[in-house]
Chimera marker file (.cmm) of the C-alpha trace (Angstrom):
<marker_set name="trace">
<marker id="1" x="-42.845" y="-56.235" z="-33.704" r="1" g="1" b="0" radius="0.5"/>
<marker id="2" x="-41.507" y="-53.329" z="-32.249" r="1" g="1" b="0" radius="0.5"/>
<marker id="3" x="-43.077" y="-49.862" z="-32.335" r="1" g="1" b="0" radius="0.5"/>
<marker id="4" x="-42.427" y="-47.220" z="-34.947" r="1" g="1" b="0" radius="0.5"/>
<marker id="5" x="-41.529" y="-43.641" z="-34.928" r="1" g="1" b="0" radius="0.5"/>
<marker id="6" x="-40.449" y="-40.663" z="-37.759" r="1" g="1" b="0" radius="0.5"/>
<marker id="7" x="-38.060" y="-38.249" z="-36.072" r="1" g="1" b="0" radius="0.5"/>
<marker id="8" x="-38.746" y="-35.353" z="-38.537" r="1" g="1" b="0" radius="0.5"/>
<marker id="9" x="-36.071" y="-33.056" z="-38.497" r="1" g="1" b="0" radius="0.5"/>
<marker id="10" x="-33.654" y="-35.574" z="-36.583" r="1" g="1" b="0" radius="0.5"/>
<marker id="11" x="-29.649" y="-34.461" z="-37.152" r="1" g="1" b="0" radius="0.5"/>
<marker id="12" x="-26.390" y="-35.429" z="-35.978" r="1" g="1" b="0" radius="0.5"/>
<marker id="13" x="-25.938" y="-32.403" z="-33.815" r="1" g="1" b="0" radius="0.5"/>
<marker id="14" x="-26.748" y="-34.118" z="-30.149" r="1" g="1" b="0" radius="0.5"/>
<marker id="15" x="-26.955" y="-31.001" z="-28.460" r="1" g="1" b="0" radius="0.5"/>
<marker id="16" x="-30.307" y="-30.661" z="-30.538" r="1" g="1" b="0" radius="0.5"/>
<marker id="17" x="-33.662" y="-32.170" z="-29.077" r="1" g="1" b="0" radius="0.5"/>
<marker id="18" x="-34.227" y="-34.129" z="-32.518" r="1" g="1" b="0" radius="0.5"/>
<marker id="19" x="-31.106" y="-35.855" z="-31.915" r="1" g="1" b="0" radius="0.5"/>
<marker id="20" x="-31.968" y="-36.736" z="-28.635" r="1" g="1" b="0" radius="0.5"/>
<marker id="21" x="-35.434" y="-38.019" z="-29.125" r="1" g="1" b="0" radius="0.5"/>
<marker id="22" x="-33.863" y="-40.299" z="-31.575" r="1" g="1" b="0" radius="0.5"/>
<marker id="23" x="-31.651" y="-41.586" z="-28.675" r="1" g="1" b="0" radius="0.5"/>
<marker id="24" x="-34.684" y="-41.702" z="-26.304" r="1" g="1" b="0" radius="0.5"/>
<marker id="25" x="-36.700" y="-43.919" z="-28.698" r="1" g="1" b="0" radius="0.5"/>
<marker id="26" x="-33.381" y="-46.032" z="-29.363" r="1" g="1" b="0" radius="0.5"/>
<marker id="27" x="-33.305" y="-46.698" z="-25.825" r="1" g="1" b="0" radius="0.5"/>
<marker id="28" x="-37.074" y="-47.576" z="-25.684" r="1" g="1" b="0" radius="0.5"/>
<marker id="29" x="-36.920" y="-49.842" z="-27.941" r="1" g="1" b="0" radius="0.5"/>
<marker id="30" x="-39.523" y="-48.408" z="-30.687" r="1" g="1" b="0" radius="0.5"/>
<marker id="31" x="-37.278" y="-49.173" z="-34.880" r="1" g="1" b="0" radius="0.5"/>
<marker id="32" x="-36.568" y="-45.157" z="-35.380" r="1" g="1" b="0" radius="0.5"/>
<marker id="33" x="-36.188" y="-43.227" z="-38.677" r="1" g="1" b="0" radius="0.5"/>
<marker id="34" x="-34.769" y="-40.180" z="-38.830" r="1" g="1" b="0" radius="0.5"/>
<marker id="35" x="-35.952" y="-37.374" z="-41.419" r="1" g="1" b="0" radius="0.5"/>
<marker id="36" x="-33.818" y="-34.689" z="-43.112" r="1" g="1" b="0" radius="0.5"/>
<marker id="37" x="-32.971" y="-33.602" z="-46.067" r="1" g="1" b="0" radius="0.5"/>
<marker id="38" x="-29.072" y="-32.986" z="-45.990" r="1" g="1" b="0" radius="0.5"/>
<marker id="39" x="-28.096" y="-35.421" z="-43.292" r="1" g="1" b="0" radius="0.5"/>
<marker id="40" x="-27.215" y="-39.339" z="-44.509" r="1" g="1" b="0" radius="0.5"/>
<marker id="41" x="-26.799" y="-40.349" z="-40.983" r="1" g="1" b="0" radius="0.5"/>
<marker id="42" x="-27.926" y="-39.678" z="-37.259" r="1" g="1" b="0" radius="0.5"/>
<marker id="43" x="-27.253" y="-42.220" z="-34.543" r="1" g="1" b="0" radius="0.5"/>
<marker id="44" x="-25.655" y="-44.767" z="-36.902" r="1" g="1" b="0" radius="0.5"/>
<marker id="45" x="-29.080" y="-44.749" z="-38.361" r="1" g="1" b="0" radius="0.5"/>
<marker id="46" x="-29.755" y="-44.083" z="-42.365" r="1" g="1" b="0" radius="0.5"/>
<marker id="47" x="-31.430" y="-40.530" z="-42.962" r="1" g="1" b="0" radius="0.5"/>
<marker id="48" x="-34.529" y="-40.722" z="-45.024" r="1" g="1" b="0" radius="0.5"/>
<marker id="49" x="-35.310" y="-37.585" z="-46.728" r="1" g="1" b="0" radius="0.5"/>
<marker id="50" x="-39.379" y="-37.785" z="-46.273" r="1" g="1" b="0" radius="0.5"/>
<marker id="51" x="-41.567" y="-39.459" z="-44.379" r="1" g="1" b="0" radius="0.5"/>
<marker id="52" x="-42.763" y="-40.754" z="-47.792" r="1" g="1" b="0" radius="0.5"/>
<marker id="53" x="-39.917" y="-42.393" z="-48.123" r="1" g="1" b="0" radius="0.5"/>
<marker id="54" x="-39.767" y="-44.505" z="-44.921" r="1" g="1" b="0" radius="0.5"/>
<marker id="55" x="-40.507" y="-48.124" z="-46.679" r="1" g="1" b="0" radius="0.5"/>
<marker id="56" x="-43.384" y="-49.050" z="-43.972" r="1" g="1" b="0" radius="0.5"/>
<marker id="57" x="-46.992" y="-48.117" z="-44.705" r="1" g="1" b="0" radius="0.5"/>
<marker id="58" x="-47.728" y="-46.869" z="-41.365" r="1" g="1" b="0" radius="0.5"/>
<marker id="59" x="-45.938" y="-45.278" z="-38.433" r="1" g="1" b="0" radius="0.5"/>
<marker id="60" x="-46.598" y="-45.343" z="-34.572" r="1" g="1" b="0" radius="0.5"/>
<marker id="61" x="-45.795" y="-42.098" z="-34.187" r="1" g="1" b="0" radius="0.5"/>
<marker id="62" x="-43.890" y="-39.445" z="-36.148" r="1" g="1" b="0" radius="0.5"/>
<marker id="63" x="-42.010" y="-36.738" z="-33.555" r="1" g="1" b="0" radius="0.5"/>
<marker id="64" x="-41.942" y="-33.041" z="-35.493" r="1" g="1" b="0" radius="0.5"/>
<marker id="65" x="-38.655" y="-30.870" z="-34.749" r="1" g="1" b="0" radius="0.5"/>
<marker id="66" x="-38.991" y="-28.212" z="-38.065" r="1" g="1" b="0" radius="0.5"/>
<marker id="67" x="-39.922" y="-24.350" z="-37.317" r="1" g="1" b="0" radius="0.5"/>
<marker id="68" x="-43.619" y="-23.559" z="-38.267" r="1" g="1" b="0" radius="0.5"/>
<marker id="69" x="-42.831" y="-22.457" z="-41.765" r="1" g="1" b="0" radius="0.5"/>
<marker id="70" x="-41.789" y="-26.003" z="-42.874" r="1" g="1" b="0" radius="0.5"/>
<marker id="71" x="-43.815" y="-27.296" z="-40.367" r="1" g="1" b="0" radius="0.5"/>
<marker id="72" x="-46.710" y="-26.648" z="-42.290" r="1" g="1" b="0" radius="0.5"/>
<marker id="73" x="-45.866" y="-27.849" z="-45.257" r="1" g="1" b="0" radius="0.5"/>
<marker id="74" x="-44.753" y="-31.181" z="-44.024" r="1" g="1" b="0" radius="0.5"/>
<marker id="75" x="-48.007" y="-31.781" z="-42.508" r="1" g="1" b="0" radius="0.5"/>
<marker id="76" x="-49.099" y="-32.634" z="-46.291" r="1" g="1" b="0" radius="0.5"/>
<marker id="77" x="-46.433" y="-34.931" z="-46.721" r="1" g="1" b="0" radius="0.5"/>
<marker id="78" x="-47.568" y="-36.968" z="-43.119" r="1" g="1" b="0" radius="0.5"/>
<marker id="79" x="-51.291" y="-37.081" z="-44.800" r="1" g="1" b="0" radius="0.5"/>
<marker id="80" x="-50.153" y="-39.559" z="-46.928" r="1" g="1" b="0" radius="0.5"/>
<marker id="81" x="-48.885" y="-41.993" z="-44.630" r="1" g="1" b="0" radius="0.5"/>
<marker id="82" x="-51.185" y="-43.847" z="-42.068" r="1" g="1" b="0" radius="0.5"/>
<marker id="83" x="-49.473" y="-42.466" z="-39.188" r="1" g="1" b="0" radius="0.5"/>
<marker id="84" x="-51.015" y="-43.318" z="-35.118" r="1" g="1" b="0" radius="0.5"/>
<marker id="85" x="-49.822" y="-39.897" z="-33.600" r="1" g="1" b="0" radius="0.5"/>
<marker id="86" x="-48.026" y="-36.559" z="-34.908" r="1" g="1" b="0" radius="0.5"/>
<marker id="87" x="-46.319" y="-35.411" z="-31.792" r="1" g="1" b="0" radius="0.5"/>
<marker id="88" x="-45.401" y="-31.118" z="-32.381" r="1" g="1" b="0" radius="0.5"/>
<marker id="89" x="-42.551" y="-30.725" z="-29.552" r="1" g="1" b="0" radius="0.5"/>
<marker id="90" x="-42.119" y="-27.173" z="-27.852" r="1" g="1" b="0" radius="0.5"/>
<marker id="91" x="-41.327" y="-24.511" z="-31.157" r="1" g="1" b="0" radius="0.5"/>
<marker id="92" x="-42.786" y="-27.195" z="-33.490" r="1" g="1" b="0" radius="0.5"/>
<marker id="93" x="-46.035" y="-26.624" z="-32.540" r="1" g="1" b="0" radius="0.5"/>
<marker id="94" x="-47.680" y="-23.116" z="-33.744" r="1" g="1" b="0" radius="0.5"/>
<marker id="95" x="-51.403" y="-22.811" z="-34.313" r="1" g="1" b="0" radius="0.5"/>
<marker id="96" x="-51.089" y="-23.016" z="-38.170" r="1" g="1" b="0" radius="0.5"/>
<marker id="97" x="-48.973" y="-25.841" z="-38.151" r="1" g="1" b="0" radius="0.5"/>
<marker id="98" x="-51.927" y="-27.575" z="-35.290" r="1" g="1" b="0" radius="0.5"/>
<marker id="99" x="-54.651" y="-26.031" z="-37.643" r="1" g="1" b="0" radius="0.5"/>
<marker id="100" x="-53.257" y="-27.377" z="-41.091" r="1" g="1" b="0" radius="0.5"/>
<marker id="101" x="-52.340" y="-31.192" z="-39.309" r="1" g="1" b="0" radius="0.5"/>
<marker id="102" x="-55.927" y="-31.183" z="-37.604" r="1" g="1" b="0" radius="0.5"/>
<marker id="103" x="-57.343" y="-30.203" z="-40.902" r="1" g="1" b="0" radius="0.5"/>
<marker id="104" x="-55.506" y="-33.158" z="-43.208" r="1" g="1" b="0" radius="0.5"/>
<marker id="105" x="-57.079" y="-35.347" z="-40.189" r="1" g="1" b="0" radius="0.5"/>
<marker id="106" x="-53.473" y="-36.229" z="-38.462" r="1" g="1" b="0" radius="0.5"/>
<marker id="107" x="-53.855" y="-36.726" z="-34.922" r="1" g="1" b="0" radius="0.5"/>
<marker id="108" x="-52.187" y="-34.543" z="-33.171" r="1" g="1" b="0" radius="0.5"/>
<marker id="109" x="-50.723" y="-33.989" z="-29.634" r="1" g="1" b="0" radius="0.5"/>
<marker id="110" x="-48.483" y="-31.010" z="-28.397" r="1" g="1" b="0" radius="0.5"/>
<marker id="111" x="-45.932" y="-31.873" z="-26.018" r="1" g="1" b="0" radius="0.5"/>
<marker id="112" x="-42.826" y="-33.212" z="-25.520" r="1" g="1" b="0" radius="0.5"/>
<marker id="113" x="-42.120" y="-36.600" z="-27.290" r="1" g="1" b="0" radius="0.5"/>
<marker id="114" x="-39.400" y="-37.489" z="-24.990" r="1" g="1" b="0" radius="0.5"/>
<marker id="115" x="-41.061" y="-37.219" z="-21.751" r="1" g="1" b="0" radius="0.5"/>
<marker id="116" x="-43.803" y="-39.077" z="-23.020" r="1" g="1" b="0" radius="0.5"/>
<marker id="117" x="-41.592" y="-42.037" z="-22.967" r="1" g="1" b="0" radius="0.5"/>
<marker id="118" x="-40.637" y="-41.800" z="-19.279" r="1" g="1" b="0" radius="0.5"/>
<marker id="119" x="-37.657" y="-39.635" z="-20.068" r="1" g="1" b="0" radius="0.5"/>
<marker id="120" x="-35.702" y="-36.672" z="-19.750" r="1" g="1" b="0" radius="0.5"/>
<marker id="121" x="-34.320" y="-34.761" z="-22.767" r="1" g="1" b="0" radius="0.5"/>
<marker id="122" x="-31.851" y="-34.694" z="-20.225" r="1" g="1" b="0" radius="0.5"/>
<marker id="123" x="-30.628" y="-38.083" z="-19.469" r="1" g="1" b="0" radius="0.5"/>
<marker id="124" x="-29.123" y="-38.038" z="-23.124" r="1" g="1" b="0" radius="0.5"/>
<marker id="125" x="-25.364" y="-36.054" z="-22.598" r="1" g="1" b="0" radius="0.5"/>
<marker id="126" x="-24.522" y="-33.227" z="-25.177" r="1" g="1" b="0" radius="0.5"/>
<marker id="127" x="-20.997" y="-34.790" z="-26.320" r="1" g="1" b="0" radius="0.5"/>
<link id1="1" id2="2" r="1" g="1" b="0" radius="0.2"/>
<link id1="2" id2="3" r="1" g="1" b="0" radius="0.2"/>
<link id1="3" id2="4" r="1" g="1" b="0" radius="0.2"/>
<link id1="4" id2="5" r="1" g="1" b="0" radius="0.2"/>
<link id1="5" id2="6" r="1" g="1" b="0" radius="0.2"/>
<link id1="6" id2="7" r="1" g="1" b="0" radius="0.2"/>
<link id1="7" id2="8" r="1" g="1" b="0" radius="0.2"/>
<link id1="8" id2="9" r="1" g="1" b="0" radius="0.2"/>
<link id1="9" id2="10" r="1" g="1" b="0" radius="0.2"/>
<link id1="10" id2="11" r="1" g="1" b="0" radius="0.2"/>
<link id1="11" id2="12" r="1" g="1" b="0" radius="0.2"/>
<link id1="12" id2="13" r="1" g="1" b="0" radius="0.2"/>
<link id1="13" id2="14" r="1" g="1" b="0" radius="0.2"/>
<link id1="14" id2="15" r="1" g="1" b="0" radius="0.2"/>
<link id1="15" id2="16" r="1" g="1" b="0" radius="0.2"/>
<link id1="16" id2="17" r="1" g="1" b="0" radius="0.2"/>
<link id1="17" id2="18" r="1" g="1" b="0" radius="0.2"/>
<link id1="18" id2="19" r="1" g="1" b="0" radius="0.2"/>
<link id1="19" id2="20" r="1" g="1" b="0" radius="0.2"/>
<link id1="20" id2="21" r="1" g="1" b="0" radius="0.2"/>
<link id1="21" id2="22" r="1" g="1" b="0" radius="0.2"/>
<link id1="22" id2="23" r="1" g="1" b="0" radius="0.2"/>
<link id1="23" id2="24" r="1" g="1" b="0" radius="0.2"/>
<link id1="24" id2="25" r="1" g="1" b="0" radius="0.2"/>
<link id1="25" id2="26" r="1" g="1" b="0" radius="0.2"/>
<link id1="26" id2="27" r="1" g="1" b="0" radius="0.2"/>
<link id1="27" id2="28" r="1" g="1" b="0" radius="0.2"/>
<link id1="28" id2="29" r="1" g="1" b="0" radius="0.2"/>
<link id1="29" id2="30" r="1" g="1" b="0" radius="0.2"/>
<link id1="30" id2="31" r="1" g="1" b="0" radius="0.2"/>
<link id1="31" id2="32" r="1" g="1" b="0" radius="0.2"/>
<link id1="32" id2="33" r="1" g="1" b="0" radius="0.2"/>
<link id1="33" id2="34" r="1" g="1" b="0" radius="0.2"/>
<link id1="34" id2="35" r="1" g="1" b="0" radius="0.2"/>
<link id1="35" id2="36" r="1" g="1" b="0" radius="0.2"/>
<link id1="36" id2="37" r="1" g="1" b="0" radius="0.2"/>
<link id1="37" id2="38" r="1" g="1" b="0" radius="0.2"/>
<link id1="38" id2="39" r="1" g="1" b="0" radius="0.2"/>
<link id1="39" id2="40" r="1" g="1" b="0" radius="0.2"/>
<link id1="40" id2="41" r="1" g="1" b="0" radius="0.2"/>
<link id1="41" id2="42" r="1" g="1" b="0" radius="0.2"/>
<link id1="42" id2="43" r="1" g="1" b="0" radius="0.2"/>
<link id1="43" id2="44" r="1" g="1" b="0" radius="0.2"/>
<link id1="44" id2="45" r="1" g="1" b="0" radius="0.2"/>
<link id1="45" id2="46" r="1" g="1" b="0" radius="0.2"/>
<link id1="46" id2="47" r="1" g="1" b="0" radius="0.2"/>
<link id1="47" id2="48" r="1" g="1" b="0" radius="0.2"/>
<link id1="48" id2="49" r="1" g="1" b="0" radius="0.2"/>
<link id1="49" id2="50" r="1" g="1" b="0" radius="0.2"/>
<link id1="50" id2="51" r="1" g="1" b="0" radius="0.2"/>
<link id1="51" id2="52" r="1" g="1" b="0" radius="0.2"/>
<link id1="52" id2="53" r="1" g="1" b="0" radius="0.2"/>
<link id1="53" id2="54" r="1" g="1" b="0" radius="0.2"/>
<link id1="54" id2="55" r="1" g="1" b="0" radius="0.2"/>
<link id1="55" id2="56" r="1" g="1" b="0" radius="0.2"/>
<link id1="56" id2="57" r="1" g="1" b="0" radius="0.2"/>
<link id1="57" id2="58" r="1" g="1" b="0" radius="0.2"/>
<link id1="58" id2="59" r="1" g="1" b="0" radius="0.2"/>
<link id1="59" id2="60" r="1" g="1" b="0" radius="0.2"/>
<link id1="60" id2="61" r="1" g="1" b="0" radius="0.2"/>
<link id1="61" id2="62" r="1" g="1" b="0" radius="0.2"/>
<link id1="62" id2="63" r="1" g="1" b="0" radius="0.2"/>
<link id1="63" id2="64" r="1" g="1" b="0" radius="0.2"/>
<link id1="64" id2="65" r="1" g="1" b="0" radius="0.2"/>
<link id1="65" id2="66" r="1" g="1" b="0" radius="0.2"/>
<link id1="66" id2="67" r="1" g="1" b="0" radius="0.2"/>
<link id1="67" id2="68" r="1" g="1" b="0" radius="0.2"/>
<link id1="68" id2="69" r="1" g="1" b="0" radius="0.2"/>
<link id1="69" id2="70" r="1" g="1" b="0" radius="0.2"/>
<link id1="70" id2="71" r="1" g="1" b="0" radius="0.2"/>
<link id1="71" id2="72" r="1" g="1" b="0" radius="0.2"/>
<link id1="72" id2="73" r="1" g="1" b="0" radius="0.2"/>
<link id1="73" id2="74" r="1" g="1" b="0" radius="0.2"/>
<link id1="74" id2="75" r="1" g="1" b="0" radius="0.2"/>
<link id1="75" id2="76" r="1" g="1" b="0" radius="0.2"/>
<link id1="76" id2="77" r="1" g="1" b="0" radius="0.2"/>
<link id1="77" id2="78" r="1" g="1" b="0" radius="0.2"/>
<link id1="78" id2="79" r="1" g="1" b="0" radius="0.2"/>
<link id1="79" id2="80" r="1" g="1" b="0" radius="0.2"/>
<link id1="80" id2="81" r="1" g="1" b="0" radius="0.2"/>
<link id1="81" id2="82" r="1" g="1" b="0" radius="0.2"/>
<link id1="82" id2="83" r="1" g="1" b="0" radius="0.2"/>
<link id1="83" id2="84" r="1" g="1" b="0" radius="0.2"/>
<link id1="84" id2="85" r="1" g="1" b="0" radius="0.2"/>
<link id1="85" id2="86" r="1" g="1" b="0" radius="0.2"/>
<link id1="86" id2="87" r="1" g="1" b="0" radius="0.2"/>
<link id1="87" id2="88" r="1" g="1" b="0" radius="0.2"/>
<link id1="88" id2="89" r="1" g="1" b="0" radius="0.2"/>
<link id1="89" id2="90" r="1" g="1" b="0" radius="0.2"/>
<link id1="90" id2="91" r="1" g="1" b="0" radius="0.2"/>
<link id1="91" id2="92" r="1" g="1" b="0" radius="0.2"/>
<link id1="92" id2="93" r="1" g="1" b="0" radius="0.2"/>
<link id1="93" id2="94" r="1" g="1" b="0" radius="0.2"/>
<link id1="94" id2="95" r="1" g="1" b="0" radius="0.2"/>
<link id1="95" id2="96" r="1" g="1" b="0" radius="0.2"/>
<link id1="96" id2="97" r="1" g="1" b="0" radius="0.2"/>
<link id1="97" id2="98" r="1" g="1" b="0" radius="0.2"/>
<link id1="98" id2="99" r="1" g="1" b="0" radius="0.2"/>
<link id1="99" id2="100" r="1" g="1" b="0" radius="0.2"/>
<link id1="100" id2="101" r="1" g="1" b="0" radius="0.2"/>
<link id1="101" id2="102" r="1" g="1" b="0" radius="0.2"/>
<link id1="102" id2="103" r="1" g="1" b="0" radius="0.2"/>
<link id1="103" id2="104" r="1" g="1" b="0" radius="0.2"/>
<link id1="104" id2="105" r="1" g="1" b="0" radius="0.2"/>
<link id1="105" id2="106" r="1" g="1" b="0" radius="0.2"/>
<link id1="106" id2="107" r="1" g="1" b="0" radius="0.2"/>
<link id1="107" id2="108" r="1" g="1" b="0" radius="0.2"/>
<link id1="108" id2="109" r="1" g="1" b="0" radius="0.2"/>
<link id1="109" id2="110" r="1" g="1" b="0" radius="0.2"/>
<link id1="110" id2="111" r="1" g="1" b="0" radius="0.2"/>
<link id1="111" id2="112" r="1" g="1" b="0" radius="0.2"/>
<link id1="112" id2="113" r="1" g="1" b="0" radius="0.2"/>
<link id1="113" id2="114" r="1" g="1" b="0" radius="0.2"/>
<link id1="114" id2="115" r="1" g="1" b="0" radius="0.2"/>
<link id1="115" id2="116" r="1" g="1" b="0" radius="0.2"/>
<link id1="116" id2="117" r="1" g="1" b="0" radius="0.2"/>
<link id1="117" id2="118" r="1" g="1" b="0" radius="0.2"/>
<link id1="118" id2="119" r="1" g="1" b="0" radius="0.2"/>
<link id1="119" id2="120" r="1" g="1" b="0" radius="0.2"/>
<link id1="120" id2="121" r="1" g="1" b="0" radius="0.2"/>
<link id1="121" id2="122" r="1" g="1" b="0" radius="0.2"/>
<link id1="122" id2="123" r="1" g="1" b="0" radius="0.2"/>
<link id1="123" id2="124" r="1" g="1" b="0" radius="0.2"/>
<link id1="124" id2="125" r="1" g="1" b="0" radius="0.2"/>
<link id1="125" id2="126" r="1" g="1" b="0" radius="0.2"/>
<link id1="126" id2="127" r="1" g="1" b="0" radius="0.2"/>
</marker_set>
């Protein structure tokens, strides 16, 4: 079975980090599902538009790419979701959005998704 990941805030836009995250977990090998609310499609992929809707009970890892205002109030969403890690990437990651995912019990990590998989944001061209 392969590994599992959430790429909240993932859009079609590949010049975006969310966009290539989904590409760097495509290429790992982990089943990806991108999150957000207005897209339908990322990567050839179908857009779910919540994590609650994601139709596995847990998740590997879910990859956060929102600013810290809907950050925070997606955390809630996650809490409902057995979920392994809840990576905040570089501008995902501000103290109350850390605070309020530490406080529903998510484990949390700051950091770059991508280069915890051995890659480059990088590697994955804008066009």
């Amino acid at each position: 079975m392969k590994p599992t990941i959430a790429v909240i805030g993932a859009n079609s836009d590949r010049r975006k980090f969310a966009n290539k995250c989904v590409r760097a977990y495509l290429a790992a090998g982990y089943d990806v599902f991108p999150v957000h609310p207005m897209e339908t499609h990322v990567e050839g992929l179908t857009v779910f538009r919540s994590v609650a809707d994601i139709p596995h009970s847990q998740l590997d890892r879910v990859s956060v790419y929102l600013p810290p205002a809907v950050g925070v109030k997606a955390m809630d969403t996650l809490a409902g979701k057995a979920i392994g890690e809840v990576w905040l990437n570089p501008g995902a990651d501000a103290p109350e959005v850390v605070a309020r995912a530490k406080a529903l019990g998510l484990n949390v990590v700051t950091g770059c998704s991508i280069v915890d998989i051995g890659v480059s944001p990088s590697q994955f061209p804008d066009a």
